[in-house]
C-alpha positions as CSV (number, residue, x, y, z in Angstrom):
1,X,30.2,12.4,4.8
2,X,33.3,13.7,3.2
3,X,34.6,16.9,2.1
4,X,34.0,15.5,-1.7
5,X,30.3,14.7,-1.2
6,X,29.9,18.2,0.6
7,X,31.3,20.3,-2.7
8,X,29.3,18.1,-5.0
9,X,26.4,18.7,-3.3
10,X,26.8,22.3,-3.2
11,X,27.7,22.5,-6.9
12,X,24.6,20.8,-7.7
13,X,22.6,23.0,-5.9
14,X,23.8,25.8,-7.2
15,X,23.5,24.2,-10.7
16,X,19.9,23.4,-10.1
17,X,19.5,27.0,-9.0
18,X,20.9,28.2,-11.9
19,X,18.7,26.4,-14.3
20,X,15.8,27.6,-12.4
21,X,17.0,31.3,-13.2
22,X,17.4,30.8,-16.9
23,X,14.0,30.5,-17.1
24,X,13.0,33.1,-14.8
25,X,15.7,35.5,-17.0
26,X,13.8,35.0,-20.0
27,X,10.8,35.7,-19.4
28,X,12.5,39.1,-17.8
29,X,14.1,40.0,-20.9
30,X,11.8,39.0,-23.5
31,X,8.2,40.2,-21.5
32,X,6.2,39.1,-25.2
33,X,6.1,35.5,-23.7
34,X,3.9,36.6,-20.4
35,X,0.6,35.2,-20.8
36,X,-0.5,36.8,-17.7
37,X,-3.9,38.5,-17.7
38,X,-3.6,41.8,-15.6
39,X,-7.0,41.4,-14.5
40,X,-9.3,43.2,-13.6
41,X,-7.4,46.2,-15.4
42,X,-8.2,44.4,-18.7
43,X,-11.6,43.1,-17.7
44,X,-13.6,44.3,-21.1
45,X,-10.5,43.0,-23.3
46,X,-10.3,40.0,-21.7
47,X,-10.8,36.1,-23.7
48,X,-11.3,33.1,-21.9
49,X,-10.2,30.6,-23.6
50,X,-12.2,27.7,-25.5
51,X,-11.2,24.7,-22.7
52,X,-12.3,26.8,-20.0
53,X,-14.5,25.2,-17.2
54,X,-16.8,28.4,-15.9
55,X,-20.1,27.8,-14.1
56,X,-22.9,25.1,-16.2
57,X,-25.2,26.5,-18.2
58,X,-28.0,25.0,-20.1
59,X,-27.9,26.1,-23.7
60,X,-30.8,27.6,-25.1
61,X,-31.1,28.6,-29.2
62,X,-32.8,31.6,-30.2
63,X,-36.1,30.2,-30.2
64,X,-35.8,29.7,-26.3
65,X,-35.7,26.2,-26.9
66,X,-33.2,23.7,-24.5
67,X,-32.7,20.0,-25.4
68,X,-32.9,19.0,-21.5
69,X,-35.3,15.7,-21.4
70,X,-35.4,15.6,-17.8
71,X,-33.8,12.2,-17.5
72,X,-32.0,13.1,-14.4
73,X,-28.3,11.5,-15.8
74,X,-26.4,14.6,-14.9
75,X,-28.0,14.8,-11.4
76,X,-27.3,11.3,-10.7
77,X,-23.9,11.7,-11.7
78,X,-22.7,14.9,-9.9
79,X,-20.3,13.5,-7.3
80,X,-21.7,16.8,-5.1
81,X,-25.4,17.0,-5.5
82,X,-24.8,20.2,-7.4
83,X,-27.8,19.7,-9.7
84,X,-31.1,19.1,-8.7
85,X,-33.9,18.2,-11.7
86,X,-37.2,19.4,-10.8
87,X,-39.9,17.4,-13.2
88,X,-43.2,17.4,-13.8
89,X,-45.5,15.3,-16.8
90,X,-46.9,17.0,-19.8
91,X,-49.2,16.0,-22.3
92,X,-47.8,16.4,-25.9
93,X,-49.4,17.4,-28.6
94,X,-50.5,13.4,-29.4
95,X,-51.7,13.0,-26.5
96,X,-48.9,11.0,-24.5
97,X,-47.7,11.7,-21.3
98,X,-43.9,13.0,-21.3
99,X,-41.4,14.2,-18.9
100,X,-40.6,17.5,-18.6
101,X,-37.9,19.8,-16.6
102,X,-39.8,22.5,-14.3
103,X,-36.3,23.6,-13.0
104,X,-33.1,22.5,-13.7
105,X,-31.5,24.0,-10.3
106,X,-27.7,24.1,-10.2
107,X,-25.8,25.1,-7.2
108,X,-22.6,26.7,-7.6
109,X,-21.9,26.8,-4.7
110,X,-20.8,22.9,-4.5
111,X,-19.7,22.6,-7.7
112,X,-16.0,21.3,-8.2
113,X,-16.4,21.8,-11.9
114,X,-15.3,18.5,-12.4
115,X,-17.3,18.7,-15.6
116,X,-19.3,14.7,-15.5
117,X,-22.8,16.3,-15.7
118,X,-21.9,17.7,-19.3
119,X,-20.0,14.7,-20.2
120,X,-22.9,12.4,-19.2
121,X,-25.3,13.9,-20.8
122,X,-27.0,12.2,-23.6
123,X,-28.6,15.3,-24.8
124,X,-26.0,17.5,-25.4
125,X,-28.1,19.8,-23.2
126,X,-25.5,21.2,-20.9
127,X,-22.6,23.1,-21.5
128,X,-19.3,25.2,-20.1
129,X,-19.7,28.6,-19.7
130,X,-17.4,31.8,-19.7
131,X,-18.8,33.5,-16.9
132,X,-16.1,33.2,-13.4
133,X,-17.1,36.5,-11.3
134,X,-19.3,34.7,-8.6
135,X,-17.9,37.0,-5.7
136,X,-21.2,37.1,-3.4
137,X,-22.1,38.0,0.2
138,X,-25.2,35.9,0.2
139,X,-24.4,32.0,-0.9
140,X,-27.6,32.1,-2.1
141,X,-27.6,33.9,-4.6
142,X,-25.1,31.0,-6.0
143,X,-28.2,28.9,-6.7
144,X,-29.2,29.0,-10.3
145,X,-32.4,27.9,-12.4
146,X,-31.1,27.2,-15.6
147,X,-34.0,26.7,-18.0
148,X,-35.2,30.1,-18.8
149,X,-38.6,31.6,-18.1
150,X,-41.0,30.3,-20.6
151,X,-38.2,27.7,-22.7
152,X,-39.4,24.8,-24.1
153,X,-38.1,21.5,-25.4
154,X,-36.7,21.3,-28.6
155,X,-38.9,19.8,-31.5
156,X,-37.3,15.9,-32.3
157,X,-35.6,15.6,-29.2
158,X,-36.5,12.6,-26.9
């Protein structure tokens, strides 16, 4: 290895370092461009945006209605087990036997938030949600039900 090599090789580093500085300048003198959240000083300002991947939620309307069939895609396509569909059989208003969701069970805790359970699901029933503060001492209380007390299924979905 010769004196030649030796200098270029420093010169490119020192090149490559200053590149890395230009950027690192800019955003010193020009602090508009810092998307940085100072959280949790801004935690009652503070947007998530529209793409982000918070826990699964089940979506609900204002009627407490959910359009969850029970089919049981979502749990068979969770690569962790993190949902667990809890049916039972109901007898509809005509008489026939139907499967219904007695608890849609979703544990956080193993979640990867790979997102294939709202992907999968034929039903549109499951969703993203904004909520990311899951700081607990009990991983317990990372287990979720997700139909609400008392929802129903929504009228004309099967």
């Amino acid at each position: 290895m010769g004196l030649k090599s030796y200098l270029s090789g420093l010169f490119k580093g020192f090149y490559s370092l200053l590149v890395g500085l230009r950027v690192t300048n800019s955003y010193f003198f020009h602090p508009s461009r810092i998307v940085t959240q100072q959280y949790p000083e801004n935690r009652k300002t503070l947007k998530m945006f529209e793409r982000f991947k918070g826990e699964v939620i089940l979506v609900h309307n204002e009627n407490n209605e959910h359009r969850c069939t029970g089919c049981g895609i979502c749990e068979m396509n969770c690569p962790n087990g993190s949902i667990e569909i809890i049916s039972k059989m109901e007898t509809g208003e005509d008489g026939k036997k139907r499967k219904a969701i007695d608890k849609h069970i979703y544990h956080l805790s193993m979640c990867t938030f790979c997102g294939l359970c709202v992907k999968s699901c034929p039903s549109k029933a499951l969703a993203f949600g904004n909520e990311f503060e899951h700081a607990v001492f009990d991983r317990a209380k990372l287990d979720k039900v997700l139909n609400k007390e008392g929802s129903v299924l929504m009228k004309g979905v099967e």
